[in-house]
NUKE-475425 format. One line per 5 residues: number of its first residue (from 1); their letters; for each residue x, z, y of N, C-alpha, C, O. Coordinates in Angstrom, 1 decimal, m for minus. Example, Ala and Ser with C-alpha at 12.3 -4.5 7.8 and 13.67 -1.06 7.14 Angstrom:
NUKE-475425
1	AS	13.2,7.8,m5.7,12.3,7.8,m4.5,13.2,7.8,m3.3,14.2,8.5,m3.3; 12.8,7.1,m2.2,13.7,7.1,m1.1,12.9,7.9,0.0,13.4,8.0,1.1
//
This chain:
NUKE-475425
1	XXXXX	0.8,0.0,m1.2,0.0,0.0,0.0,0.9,0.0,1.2,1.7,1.0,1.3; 0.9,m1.0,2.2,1.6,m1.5,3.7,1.4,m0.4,4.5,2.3,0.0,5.3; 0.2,0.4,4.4,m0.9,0.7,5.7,m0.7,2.1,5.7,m0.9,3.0,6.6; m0.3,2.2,4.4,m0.6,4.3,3.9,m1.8,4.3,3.2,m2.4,3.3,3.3; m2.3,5.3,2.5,m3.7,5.4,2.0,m3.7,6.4,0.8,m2.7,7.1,0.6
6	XXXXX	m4.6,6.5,0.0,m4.3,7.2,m1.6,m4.4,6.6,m2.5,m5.4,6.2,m3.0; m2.8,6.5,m3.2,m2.7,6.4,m4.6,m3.3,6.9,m5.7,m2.5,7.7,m6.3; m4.4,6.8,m6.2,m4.9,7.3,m7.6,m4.0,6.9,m8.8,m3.5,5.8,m8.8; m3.9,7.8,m10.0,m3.7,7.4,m11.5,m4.5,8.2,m12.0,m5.2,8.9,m11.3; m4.6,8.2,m13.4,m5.7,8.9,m14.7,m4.6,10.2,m14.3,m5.4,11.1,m14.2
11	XXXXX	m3.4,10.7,m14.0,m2.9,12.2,m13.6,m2.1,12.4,m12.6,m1.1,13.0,m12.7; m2.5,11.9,m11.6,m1.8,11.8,m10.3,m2.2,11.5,m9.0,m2.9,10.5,m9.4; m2.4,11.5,m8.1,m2.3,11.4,m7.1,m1.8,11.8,m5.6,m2.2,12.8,m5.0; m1.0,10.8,m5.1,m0.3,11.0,m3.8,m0.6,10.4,m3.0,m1.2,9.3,m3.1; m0.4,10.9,m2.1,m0.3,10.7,m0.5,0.7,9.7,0.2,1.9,10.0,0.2
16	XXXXX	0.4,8.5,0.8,1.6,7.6,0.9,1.4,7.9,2.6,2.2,7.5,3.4; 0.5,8.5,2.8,0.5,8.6,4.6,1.1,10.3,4.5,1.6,11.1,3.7; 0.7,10.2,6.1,0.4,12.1,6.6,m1.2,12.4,6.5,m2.0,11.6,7.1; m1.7,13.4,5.8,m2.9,13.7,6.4,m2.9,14.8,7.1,m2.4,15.9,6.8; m3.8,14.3,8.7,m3.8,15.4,9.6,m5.9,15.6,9.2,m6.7,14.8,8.7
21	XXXXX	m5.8,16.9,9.7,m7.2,16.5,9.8,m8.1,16.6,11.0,m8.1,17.3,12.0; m9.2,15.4,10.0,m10.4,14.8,11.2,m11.7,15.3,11.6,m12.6,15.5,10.8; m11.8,15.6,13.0,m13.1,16.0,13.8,m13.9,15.1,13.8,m13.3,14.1,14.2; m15.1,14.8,13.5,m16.1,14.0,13.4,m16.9,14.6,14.7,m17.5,15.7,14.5; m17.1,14.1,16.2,m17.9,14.9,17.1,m18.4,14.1,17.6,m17.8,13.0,17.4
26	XXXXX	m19.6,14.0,18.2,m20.1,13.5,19.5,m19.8,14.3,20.7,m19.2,13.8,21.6; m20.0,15.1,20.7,m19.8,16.4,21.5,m19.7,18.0,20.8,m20.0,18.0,19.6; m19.4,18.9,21.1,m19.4,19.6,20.8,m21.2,20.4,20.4,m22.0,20.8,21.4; m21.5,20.5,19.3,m22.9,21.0,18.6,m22.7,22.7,18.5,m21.6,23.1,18.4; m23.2,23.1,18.5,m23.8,24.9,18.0,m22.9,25.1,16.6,m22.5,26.2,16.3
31	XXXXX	m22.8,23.8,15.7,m22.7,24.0,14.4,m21.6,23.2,14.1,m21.4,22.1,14.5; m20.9,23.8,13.4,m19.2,22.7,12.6,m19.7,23.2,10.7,m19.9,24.3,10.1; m19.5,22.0,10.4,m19.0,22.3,9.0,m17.8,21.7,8.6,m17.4,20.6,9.0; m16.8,23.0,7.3,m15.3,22.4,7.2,m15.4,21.8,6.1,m16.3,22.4,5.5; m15.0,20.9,5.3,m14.4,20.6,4.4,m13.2,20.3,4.4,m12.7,19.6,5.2
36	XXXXX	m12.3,20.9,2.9,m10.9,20.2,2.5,m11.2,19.1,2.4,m10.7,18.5,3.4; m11.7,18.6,2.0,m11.4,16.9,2.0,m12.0,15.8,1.9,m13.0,16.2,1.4; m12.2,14.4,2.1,m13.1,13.9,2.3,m14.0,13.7,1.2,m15.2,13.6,1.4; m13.3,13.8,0.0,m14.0,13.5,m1.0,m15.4,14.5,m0.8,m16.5,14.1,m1.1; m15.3,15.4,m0.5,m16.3,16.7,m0.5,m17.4,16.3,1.0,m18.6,16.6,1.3
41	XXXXX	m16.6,15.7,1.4,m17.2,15.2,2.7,m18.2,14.3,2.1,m19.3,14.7,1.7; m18.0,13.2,2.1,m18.6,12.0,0.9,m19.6,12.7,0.0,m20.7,12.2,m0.4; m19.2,13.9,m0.4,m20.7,14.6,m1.6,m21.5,15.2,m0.6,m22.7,14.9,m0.6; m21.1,16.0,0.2,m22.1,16.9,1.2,m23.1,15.7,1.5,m24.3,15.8,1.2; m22.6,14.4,2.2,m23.5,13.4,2.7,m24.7,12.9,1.9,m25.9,12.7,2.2
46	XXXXX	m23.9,12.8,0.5,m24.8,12.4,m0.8,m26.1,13.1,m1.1,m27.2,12.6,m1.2; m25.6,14.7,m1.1,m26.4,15.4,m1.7,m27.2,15.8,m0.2,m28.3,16.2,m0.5; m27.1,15.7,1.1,m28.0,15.7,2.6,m28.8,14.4,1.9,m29.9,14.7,1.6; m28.5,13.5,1.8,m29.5,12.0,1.7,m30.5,12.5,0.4,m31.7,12.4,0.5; m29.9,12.9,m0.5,m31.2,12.8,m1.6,m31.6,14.3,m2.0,m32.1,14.5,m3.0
51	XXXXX	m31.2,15.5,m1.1,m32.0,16.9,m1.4,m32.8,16.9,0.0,m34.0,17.2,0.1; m32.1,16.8,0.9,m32.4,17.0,2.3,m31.9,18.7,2.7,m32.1,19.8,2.1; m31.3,18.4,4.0,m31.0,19.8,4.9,m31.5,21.1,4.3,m30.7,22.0,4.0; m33.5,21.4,4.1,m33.8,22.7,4.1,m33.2,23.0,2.5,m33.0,24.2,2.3; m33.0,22.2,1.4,m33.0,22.9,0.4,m31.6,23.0,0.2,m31.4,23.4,m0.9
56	XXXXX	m30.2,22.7,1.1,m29.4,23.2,1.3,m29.5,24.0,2.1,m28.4,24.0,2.7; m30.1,24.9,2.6,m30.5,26.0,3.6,m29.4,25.6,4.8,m28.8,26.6,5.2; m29.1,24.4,5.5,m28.1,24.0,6.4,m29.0,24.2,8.0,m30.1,24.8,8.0; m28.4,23.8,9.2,m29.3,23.6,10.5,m30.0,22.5,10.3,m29.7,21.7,9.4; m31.1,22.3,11.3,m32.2,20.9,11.2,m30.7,20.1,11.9,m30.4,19.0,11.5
61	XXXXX	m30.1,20.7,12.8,m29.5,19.6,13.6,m28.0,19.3,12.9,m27.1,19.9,12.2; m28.2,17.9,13.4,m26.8,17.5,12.3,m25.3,18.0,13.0,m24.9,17.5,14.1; m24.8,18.8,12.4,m23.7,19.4,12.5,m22.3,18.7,12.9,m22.0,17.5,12.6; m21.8,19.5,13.4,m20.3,18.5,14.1,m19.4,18.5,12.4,m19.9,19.0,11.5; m18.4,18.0,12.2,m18.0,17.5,11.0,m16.2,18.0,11.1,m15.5,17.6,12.1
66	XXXXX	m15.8,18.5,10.4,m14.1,18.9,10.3,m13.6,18.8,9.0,m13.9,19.6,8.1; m12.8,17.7,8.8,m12.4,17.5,7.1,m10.7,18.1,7.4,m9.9,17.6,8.2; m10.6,19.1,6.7,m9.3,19.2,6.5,m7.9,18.6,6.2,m6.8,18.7,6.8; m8.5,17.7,4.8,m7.5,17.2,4.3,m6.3,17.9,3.7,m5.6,17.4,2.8; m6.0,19.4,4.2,m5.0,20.2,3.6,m5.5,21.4,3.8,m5.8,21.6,5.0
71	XXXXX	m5.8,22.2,3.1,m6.4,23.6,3.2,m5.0,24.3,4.4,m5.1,25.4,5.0; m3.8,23.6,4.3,m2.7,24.4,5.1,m2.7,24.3,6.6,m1.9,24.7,7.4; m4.0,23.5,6.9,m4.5,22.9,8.1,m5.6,24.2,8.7,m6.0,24.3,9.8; m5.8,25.0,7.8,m7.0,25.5,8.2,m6.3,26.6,9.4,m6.4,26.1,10.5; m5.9,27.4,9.3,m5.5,28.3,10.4,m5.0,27.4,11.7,m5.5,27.8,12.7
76	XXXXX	m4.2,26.4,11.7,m4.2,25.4,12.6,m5.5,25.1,13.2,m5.6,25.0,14.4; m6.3,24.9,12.6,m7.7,24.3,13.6,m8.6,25.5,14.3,m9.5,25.4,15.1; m8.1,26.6,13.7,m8.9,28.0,14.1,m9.2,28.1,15.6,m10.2,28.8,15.7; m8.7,27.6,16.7,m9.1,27.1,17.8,m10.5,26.3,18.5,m11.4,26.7,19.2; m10.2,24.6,17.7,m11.2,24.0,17.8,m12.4,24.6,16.8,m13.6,24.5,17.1
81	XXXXX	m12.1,25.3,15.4,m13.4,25.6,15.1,m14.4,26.9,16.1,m15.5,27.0,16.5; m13.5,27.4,16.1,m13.8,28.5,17.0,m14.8,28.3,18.2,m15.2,29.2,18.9; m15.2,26.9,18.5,m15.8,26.7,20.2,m17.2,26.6,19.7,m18.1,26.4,20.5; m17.4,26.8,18.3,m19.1,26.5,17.8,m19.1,27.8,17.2,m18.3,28.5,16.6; m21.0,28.1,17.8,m21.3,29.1,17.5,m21.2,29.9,15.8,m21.1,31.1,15.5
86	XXXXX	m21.3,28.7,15.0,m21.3,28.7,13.8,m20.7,27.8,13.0,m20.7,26.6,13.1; m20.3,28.6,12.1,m18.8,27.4,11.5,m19.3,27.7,9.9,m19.4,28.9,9.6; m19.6,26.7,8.9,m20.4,26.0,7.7,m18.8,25.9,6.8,m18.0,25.1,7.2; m18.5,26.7,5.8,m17.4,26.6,5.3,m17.4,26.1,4.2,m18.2,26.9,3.6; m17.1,25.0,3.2,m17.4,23.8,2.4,m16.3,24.5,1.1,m16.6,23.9,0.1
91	XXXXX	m15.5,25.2,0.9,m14.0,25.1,0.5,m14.1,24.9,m1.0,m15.2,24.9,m1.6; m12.7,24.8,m1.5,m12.9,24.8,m3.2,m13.0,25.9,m3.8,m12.5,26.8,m3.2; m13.4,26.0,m4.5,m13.9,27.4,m5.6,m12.6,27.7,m6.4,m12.7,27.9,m7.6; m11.7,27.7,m6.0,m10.6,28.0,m6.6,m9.2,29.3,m6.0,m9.9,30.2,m5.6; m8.1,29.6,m5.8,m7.5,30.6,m5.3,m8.1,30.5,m3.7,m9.0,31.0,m3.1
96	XXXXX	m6.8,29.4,m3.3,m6.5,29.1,m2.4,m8.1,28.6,m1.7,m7.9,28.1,m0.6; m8.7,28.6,m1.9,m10.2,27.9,m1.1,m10.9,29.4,m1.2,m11.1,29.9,0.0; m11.2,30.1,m2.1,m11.6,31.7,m1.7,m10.8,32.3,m0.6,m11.2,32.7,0.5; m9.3,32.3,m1.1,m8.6,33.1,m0.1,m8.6,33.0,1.5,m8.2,33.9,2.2; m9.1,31.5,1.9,m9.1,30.4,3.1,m10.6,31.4,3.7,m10.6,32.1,4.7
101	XXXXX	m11.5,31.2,2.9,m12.7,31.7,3.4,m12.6,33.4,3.6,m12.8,33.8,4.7; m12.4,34.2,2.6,m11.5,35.4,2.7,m11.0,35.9,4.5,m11.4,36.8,5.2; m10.1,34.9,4.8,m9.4,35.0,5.9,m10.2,34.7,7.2,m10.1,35.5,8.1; m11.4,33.4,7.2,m12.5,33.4,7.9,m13.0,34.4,7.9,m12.5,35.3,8.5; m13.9,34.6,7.3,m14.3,35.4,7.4,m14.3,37.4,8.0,m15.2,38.2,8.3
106	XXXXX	m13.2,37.3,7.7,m12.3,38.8,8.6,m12.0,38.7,9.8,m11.7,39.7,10.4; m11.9,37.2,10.4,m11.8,36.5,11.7,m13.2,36.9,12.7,m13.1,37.6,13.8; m14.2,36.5,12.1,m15.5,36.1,12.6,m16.6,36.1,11.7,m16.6,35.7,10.5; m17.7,36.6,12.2,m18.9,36.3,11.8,m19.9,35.4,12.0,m21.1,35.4,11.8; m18.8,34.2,12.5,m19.6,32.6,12.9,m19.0,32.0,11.7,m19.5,30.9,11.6
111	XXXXX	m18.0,32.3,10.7,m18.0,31.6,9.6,m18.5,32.0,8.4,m18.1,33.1,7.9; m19.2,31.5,7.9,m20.6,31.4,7.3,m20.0,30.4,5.7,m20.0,29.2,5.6; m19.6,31.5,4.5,m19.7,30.6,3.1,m20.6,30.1,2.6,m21.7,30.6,2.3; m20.2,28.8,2.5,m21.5,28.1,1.7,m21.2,27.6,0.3,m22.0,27.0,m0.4; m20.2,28.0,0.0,m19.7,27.7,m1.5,m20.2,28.1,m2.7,m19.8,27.7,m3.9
116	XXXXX	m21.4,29.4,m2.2,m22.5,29.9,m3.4,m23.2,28.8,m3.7,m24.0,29.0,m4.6; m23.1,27.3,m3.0,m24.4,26.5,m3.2,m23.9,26.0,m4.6,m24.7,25.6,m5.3; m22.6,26.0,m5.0,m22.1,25.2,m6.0,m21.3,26.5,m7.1,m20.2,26.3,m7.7; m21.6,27.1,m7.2,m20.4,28.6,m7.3,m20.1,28.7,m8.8,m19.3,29.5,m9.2; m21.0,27.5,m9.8,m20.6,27.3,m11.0,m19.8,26.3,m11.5,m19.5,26.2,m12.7
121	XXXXX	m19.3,25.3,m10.5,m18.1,24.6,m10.6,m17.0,24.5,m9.5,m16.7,25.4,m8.8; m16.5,23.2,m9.4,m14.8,23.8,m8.7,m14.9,23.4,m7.2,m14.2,23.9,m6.3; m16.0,22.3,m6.8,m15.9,21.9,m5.4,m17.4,20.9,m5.4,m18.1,20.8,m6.4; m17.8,20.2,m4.1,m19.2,20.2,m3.8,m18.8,18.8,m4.6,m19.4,19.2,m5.5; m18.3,17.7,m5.0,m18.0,16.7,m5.8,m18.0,17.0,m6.6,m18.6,16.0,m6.9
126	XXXXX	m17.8,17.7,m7.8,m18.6,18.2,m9.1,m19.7,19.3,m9.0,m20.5,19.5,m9.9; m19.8,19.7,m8.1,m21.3,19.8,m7.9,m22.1,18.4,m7.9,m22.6,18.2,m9.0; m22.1,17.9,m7.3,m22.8,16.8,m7.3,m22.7,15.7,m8.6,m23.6,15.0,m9.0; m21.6,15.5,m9.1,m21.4,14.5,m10.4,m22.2,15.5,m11.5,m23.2,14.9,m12.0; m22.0,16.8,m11.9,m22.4,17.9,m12.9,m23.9,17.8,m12.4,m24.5,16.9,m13.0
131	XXXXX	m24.6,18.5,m11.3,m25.2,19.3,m11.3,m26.5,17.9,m10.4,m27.6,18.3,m10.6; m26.5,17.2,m10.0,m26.9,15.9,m9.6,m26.9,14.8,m9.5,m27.4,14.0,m8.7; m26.2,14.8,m10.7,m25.7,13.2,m10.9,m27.2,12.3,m11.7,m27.3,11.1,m11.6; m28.0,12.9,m12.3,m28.8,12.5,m12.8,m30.4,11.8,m12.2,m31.2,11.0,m12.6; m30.5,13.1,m10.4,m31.5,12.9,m9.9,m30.9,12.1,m9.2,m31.9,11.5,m8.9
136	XXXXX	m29.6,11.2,m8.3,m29.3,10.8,m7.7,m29.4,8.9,m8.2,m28.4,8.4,m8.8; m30.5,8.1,m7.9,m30.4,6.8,m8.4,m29.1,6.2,m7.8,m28.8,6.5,m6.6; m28.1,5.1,m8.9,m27.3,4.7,m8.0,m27.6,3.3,m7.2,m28.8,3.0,m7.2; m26.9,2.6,m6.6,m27.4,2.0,m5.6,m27.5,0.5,m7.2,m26.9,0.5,m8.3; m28.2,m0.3,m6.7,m27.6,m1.6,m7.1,m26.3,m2.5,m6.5,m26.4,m2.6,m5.3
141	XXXXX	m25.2,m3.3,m7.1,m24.5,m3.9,m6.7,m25.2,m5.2,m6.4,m26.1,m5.7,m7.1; m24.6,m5.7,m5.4,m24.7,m6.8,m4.3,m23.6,m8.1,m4.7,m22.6,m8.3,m4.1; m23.9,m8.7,m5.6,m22.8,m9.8,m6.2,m22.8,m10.8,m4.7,m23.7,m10.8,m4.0; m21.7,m11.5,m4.4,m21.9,m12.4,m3.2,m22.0,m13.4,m4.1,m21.4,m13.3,m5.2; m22.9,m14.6,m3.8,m22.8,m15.4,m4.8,m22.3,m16.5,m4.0,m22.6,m16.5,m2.8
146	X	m21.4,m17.6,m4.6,m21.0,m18.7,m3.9,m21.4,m19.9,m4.5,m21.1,m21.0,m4.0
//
């Protein structure tokens, strides 16, 4: 890859860029939610389009957006998360993503775990492959035909 991007294999994956991580804003909202990474980003979206907002217990209003990219990013952004009333914490269910929210949370009581929504597997993308992959129709492919 010329450009940078992610390398996938069946046991590997690297990083041929830097990832910094991305603010998704219009303006600053009442509400931020974080995620490590986009991939999780990409399921939050999934599972908003076919559960809808109330039965994720989320805000009616669509929330400002912070993808990490590196959980080692997170005390770095503690700043810009900081300027919203309420901060939507996405993390992995694993050491380092408890211990992240752990640390939020001793911070402030505007960060808010939501990782009980999934709390029987490892992150909101197997939440969603496991736990909704079946109510979720997939799209049809679009052949171009020439």
């Amino acid at each position: 890859m010329l450009n940078g991007g992610t390398c996938a294999k069946a046991f590997a994956k690297e990083a041929v860029h830097r990832k910094n991580p991305k603010l998704f804003a219009k303006k600053v909202q009442k509400n931020l939610s974080v995620f490590e990474g986009f991939f999780d980003f990409l399921s939050f979206q999934t599972l908003l389009k076919s559960t809808g907002a109330n039965k994720l217990e989320l805000p009616i209003t669509q929330p400002d957006y912070l993808i990490l990219n590196s959980i080692s990013f997170f005390e770095k952004q503690r700043a810009v998360m900081e300027k919203y009333s309420s901060i939507h914490l996405f993390p992995d269910r694993d050491e380092r993503g408890k211990a992240m929210t752990q640390m939020a949370l001793q911070w402030s009581d505007k960060f808010k775990d939501q990782s009980h929504f999934y709390k029987q597997v490892k992150d909101l993308n197997e939440f969603l492959i496991k736990c909704h992959g079946r109510q979720i129709k997939p799209r049809q492919s679009r052949r171009l035909r020439l």
